[in-house]
Structure formats: structure tokens, C-alpha cells
Phi, psi and omega in degrees: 000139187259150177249142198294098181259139178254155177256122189249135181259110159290340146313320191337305182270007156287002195255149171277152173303015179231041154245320183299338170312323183292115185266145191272169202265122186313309204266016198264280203329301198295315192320331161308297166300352174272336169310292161031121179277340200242018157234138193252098200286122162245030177280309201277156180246052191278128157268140180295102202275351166335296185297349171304219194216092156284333168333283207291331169279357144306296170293343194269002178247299190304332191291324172324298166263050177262006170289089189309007186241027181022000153027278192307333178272358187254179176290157193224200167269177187287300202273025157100201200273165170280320171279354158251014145281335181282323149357273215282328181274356156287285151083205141305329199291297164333320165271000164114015152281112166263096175229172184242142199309324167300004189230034172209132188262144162285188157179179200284028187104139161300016131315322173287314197273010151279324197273350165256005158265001187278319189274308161318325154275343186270149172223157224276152187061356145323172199208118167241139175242162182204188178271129165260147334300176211213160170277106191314006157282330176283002178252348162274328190280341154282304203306328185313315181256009152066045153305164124288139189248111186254108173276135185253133184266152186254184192217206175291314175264034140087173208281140192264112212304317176275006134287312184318306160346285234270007166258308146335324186275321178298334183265320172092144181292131166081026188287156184268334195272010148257127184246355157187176183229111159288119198222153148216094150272005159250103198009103200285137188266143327309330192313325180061026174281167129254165154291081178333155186296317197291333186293315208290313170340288187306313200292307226276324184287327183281317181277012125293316153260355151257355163087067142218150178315146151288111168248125171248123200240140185228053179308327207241014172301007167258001197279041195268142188246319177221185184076203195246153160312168214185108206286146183286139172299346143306252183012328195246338184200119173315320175309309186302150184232116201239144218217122181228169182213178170204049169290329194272324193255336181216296203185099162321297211307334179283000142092012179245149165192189226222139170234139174252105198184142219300169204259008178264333173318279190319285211305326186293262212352296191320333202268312186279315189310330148349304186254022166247324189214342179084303179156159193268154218287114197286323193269331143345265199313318178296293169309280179340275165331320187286317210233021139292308180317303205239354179241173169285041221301312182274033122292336181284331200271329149306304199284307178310319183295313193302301181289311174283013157294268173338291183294337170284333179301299200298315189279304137356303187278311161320303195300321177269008148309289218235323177278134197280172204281335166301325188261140177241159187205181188262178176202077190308144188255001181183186161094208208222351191213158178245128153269147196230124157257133149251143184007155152294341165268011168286145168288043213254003115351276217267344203239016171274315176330305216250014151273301189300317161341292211285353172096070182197116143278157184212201163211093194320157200274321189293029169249357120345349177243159160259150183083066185011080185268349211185163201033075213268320203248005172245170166216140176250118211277133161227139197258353191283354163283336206233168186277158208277325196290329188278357159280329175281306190280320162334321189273324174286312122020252182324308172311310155316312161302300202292324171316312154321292171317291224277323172331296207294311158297358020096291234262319143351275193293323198288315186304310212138006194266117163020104165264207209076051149223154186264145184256147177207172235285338160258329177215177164266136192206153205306150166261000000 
């Protein structure tokens, strides 16, 4: 008879207490179920890399390794090449940012660079602020170092100043263990808000009279379907550290961005970024250039605004299709996303299970707070993959669940029962 050997994980008890701590990123989790042929994914905030120019990025890749000194294969500096900080500081210029290649770091995607000002700046029990819900990679990526994380909720005009106030009046000035305000004031993930000038303004005036940093993360500034440009806070104040990608305009997979910030900032990062990574990949870097450079890049960037127009368009128009009158949503001016709240006694946790049955993903809203303090009853919608007929029926889809949801509680309260519940996939239970 064979015997049944148990496996014991012995590491266990070796791992640090801020990994036990550590939540997986909701929507990484989805993604396996978003490969699915008979699911119409609005979870991931992927872009359609279809449109690019394979041409042009072929050529902008032989050109990397066209060298006989081979370069693009070799070790680079840490804080990246000079000529693909002049890229980014090209730009920026454009967009009304002025910096200089000494005031810009490469990096491993703006992912890195939140885990290399969280690490370099957070020390366990900091008091970090942010927009609640916040994107939820900066919140695995602060968590790691053991912040408190305070969210200030936003409105149509971006994080609302006067909460912000009154939380600030709560810590008090020149407090030491607060160390920065985490921001995208350009149609914010999740919110899909922008920040108004006068708001952005306010911030910068506030971060000045309580003495804490600005991190401004700006994937998706090019990404406008309507309204006017809207100047970056690095535009208005040299101080701010500012987090760029060129994941959105061009190629997640290579994995680059940027950080823009005073050259006393740069020089600590630089110190971590050392032991993290050595520098960052030279034949990356080397193509970005090459295909800022040598190609029509802002026709493609056109051609992206033009189609995430189109889908967004598509998706706004389902919701008010198809979605019942209990539920709200943003109505994003660029970016890649809509947030929808529903009742407070909806789940949308518990109510993904039974969106996937029907072939539809989302990304329930409480991994947007941190330790999920918030949005139970919300979800973040993304309109930039899929095709507008499949977006529409993805939303009509959904509307189906939540209705379902909504019936059931409905039919809840009709027995006679309390309200303040959340219905979730087997039973009702206190909220």
C-alpha cells in the first residue's frame, strides 16, 4: 500500500512579517481567466498593441543591435543612458514640463519606480496619502514597507482638496512621519477623474505648507478623447516627482519609464536602485529611442486616441443602456477606465465568480483601498481592449448579474428582513 507523504512548507516560518501582510494584485489574479475564448475581459488595463507600426518597430529593434560594439547587450549605468533621458525630456517638453537628462532616471516600467521611492523613503508607520480608490500596484508596492496609507475620495474634479485639509490639519504640520501624496491626476486609475487646475494648484500650495512630497504618476496624459490639456503638476512646481511610462503610448512589454525629480531625490533612489537592479536593460532603452526618433510615432498615438475614443464611447453608451438606475459611474475625458458603484449592499468580490459564469470579468473595487477599507460595492471597468461590439455585450452581460443581485435582494427585504446587507453568492450576511 503506498503511503501518502505530506509536504510541510518550511520556509514558513522564515518569511518577513510584511510579506505576510502583502495582498496579490486583483487584477495579475485575473488574468489567466481573462485568456478564456468565451470571456470578454473589462479587467486589465492592457493596451491594443495590434496598432502599433511592426514595421517600424522591427526597424527600430534591428537598429539597437546594428552595432558592432554591441551596446544595446552591454551593462549601462544605473540611473539609464543619456540619450534616452533626452527622449523623455523631449516629451515632457511637450507636454509643458521642462527638465534636464540630470534630472531623469530610467526604469524598469513606473512600477519600479513607486517600489524605489516606497523604498527609499517609507519607514514602517509613515503616513502616505492618496486618492481613494488609488491604483492598486502603488499599494502593493508601498505596502511592502509598512505605511499607513490615508485616502482622500475624489469627485468629477479630481481628489477633493477639502478632505485633504481636513486630514492634513489632522497630522499637523512638519509632521515627520508624513511623506508623500501619491496622485494621477490624469484620468485617474481607477476613477478615470482628472484633477482641475485649481485643484492641482491647491495641492502644490498645501505641500508646501505641511512639508511633504508630491508623487505625480502620469500614464495616461496623452490619452485625451475630450476637453483641453490640463498642465501636469511637475509643470507648476520643480519639486514633484514625477513617474512617466511609455507602456500606454507605446509597448508595455519593454517594460520602460521614467522617474523626473530634483537631482537630491534622484541621487537616494539611485543608491537603491543600485541593489535592485544594477540598471536597467540597454537593447529597452536603445529601441524607445530608436523608435521616438526615426519613426512617425504621433501618428500611432493618434490612431490609439482615435480607437479608445471609439470604445469608450461604446462602453458609456451600454451603461446607460443596460445598467439599472441604482448604479453610477465616471464619465472619463481619456485613460483606459470607468468606475461604477453600486448600492452598498452589493458584493463585488462575491459577485465576480458569477460574472465569470456569464463570460465577463471586471475588477472588484476593494482592491483599490488599502487592506480593502473600502469600495465593496464598486468595480473598475476597462474600455481600452476589446472591441466596442464586445464591449457592449460584456456590459449587457454584467447588467445581467447585477440585476440578478439586485432581484435577489429586493425579494430580501419583501420577506421581511433588515436592510444593511450585502447579498453575496450563498447566503445574506450583515454588511
Amino acid at each position: 500500500m503506498a503511503t501518502a507523504h505530506l509536504t510541510f512548507d518550511r520556509t514558513r516560518e522564515k518569511i518577513a512579517e510584511r510579506v505576510e501582510t502583502m495582498r496579490s494584485s486583483a487584477v495579475r489574479d485575473l488574468f489567466s481567466a481573462a485568456t478564456r475564448s468565451d470571456v470578454i475581459s473589462l479587467s486589465g488595463g492592457m493596451p491594443d498593441v495590434s496598432l502599433l507600426p511592426h514595421s517600424a518597430i522591427r526597424k527600430a529593434t534591428r537598429a539597437a543591435v546594428d552595432d558592432d560594439r554591441a551596446i544595446a547587450l552591454q551593462y549601462g549605468s544605473t540611473d539609464g543612458r543619456v540619450e534616452t533621458k533626452q527622449v523623455f525630456c523631449d516629451l515632457m517638453r511637450e507636454q509643458g514640463v521642462r527638465v534636464k537628462p540630470e534630472e531623469v532616471m530610467i526604469t524598469t516600467g513606473a512600477q519600479e519606480a513607486l517600489d524605489l521611492i516606497a523604498k527609499t523613503f517609507i519607514d514602517p508607520g509613515d503616513i502616505i496619502l492618496a486618492e481613494g480608490p488609488t491604483y492598486l500596484g502603488a499599494l502593493q508596492a508601498f505596502s511592502a514597507y509598512e505605511p499607513e496609507v490615508r485616502c482622500i475620495p475624489f469627485d468629477d474634479e479630481g481628489m477633493r482638496m477639502d478632505l485633504l485639509e481636513e486630514e492634513l490639519e489632522r497630522i499637523g504640520k512638519n509632521n515627520p512621519r508624513l511623506k508623500f501624496c501619491y496622485t494621477i491626476p490624469n484620468f485617474q486609475n481607477p476613477g478615470g477623474v482628472t484633477m482641475t487646475p485649481e485643484r492641482r494648484k491647491r495641492l502644490l500650495e498645501l505641500a508646501s505648507e505641511y512639508n511633504f512630497m508630491v508623487v505625480e504618476d502620469d500614464p495616461y496624459g496623452r490619452l485625451r478623447y475630450e476637453g483641453g490639456h490640463v498642465l501636469p503638476l511637475k509643470a507648476l512646481s520643480s519639486d514633484v516627482v514625477y513617474l512617466g511610462t511609455v507602456s500606454k503610448v507605446f509597448a508595455p512589454g519593454l517594460r520602460t519609464g521614467w522617474i523626473a525629480a530634483p537631482r537630491n531625490v534622484l541621487a537616494r533612489i539611485n543608491l537603491v536602485k543600485q541593489g535592485t537592479d544594477l540598471c536597467g536593460s540597454a537593447f529597452n532603452q536603445i529601441v524607445v529611442e530608436h523608435y521616438f526618433t526615426d519613426t512617425p510615432w504621433q501618428r500611432t498615438l493618434q490612431k490609439f486616441v482615435k480607437t479608445y475614443h471609439e470604445r469608450r464611447d461604446a462602453m458609456l453608451a451600454a451603461l446607460e443602456k443596460y445598467f439599472p438606475p441604482e448604479a453610477s459611474w465616471t464619465h472619463p475625458e481619456g485613460g483606459f477606465f470607468v468606475w461604477v458603484t453600486l448600492p452598498e449592499y452589493m458584493d463585488t468580490g462575491s459577485m465576480l465568480s458569477v460574472a465569470l459564469e456569464a463570460g465577463v470579468t471586471y475588477v472588484p473595487g476593494d482592491g483599490f483601498f488599502p487592506k480593502a477599507s473600502g469600495g465593496k460595492n464598486c468595480m473598475r471597468i476597462n474600455f481600452s481592449y476589446e472591441s466596442p461590439e464586445n464591449i457592449t455585450e460584456a456590459i449587457r452581460r454584467l447588467a445581467e448579474v447585477i440585476e440578478e443581485r439586485l432581484e435577489l435582494y429586493r425579494a430580501f427585504i419583501e420577506a421581511g428582513a433588515l436592510p444593511g446587507y450585502t447579498v453575496s453568492d450563498n447566503e445574506n450576511r450583515k454588511a
